[in-house]
N, C-alpha and C positions, 0 to 999 in steps of 0.2 A: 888958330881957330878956337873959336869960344868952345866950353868944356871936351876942352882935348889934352891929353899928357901923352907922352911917346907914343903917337896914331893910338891912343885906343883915347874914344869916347866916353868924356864921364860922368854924360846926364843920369844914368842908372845907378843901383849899387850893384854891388858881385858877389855872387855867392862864395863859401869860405874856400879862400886859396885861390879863387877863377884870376884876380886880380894879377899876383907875382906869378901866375904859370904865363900869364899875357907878358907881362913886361920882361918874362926872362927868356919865355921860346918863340912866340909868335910876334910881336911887335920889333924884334930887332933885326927880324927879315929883311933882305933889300926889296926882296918882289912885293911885300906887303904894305901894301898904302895906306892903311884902315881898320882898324877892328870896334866894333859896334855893338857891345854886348845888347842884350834885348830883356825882354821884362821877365822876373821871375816866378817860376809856378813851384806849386808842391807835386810832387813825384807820390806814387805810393813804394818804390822801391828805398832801401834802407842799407845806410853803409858812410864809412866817416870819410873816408879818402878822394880826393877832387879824378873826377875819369871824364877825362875830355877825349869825345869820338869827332870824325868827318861824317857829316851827313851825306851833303850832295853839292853839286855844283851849280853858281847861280848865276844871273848874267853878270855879274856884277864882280864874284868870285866865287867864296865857298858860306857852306851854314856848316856850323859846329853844333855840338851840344855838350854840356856841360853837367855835371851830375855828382854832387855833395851831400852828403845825409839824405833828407826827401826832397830836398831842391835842386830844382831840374832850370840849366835857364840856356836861350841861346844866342849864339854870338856869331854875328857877319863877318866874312873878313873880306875886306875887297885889295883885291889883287886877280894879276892878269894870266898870274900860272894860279890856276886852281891843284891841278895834277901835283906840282911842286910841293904845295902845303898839305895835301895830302899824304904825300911821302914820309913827311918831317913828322906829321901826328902819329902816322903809321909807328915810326921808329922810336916816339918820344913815350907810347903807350906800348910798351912793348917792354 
């Protein structure tokens, strides 16, 4: 598929670090078919270190959110176990 590298989509850029936390924890999932990061915004919260949470569940699979210095951006993942990648973030942010 045109601008795709290991299921993550890469018409976007990523905020600092969003990039290798995808390709090392969440794209190498078996249940995960896709991750779609989405456009980035400025945050007013402040801090150097990449904090990737679970939002919610979508039909599709899950919305993340992503949060580097004051950049906040978020990222689709589709996959059929949402519950699963929820677990995995739970335990990777931890």
């Amino acid at each position: 598929m045109r601008h795709r590298k290991r299921k993550i989509k890469r018409q976007h850029s990523m905020i600092k670090g969003l990039k290798e936390f995808l390709e090392e924890n969440i794209s190498v999932l078996d249940f995960v078919d896709g991750v779609i990061p989405g456009e980035i915004k400025v945050g007013s919260a402040t801090g150097e270190n990449l904090v990737v949470r679970y939002k919610y569940s979508t039909l599709s699979g899950a919305k993340l959110i992503a949060r580097s210095g004051s950049s906040v951006q978020e990222v689709f993942v589709v996959t059929r176990y949402p519950e699963k990648l929820k677990e995995v973030i739970e335990k990777l942010t931890k």
